[in-house]
N, C-alpha and C positions, 0 to 999 in steps of 0.2 A: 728078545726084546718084546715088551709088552704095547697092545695096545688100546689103547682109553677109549671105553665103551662107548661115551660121547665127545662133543663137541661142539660147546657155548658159544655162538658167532656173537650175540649180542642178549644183554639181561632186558633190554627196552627198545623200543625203535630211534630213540634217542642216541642211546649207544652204534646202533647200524648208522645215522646219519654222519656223525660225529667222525666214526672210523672215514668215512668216503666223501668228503669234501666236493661240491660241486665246480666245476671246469667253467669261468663263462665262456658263451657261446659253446657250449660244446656237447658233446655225447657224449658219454666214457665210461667201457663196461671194467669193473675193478674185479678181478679175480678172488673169489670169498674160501672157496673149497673145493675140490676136486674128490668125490667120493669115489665108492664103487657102484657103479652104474647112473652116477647123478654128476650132473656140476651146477655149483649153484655160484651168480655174478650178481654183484651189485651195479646196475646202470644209474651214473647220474646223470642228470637232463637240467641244463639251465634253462629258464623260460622261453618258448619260444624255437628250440632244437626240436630236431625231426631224428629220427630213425626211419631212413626211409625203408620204403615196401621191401623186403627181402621173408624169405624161407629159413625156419630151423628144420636141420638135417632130423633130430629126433624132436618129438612132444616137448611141449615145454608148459610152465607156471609160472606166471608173471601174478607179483602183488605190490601195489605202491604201498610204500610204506612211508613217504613223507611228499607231501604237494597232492599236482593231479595230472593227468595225463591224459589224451585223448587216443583210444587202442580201434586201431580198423581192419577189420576182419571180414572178410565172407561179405564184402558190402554195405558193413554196420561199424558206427562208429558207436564207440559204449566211451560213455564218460566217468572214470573212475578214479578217486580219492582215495584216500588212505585205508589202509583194507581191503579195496575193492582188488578181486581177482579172476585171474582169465586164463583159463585152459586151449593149449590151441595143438593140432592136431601135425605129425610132423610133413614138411612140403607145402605148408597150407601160408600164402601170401599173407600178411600183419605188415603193420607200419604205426609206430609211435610218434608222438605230439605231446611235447612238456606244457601246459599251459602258465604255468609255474616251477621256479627251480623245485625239480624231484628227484626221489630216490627209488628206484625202481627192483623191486627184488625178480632174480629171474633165476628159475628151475630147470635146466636140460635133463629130461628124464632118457636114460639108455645110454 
C-alpha cells in the first residue's frame, strides 16, 4: 500500500471555512488530520464563545483563518485577525475569545 506524499486540507481559506461550519454559541474543535508527530484541528468559535484558560500537553500553532479572536497568554491579550499567528510553549496557560464567528486553525506539535 502506497502513501501520498501530501495532503490538500484546503486550496483557500474559503475552502477551510466552508468544510467546518460554525456551532452557535459554541466552541467545536473539528478533527482535520492526525499526522506523524503533528495534529492539526480546526476550531470554530461563534461570536462571543470563550475557550476557557486551559494547557496544551505539547507546543502548539494557532492561526485564524477566518473572523477574529482575542488570544491570552503570559498576561497579554494579542488581537488577531485572519493570519495572525501565535506560538505557545507546551503547559503554558492560553484562553481564547471569538470576537466574531471564527475559524481557528490549530497545530499540536509532538
Amino acid at each position: 500500500m502506497s502513501v501520498d506524499p501530501f495532503l490538500l486540507l484546503g486550496a483557500s481559506a474559503a475552502d477551510l471555512v466552508q468544510a467546518h461550519p460554525v456551532d452557535p454559541g459554541r466552541v467545536r474543535p473539528h478533527r482535520v488530520v492526525d499526522g506523524d508527530g503533528y495534529k492539526i484541528r480546526m476550531l470554530t468559535m461563534d461570536a462571543g464563545s470563550v475557550m476557557r484558560e486551559h494547557r496544551a500537553p505539547v507546543p502548539i500553532l494557532v492561526q485564524v483563518v477566518a473572523g477574529g479572536i482575542r488570544f491570552r497568554v503570559a498576561g497579554t491579550e494579542h488581537v488577531l485577525s485572519p493570519g495572525g499567528t501565535i506560538t505557545v510553549t507546551a503547559g503554558v496557560l492560553h484562553e481564547l475569545e471569538a470576537d466574531q464567528p471564527s475559524h481557528v486553525l490549530l497545530v499540536l506539535l509532538g
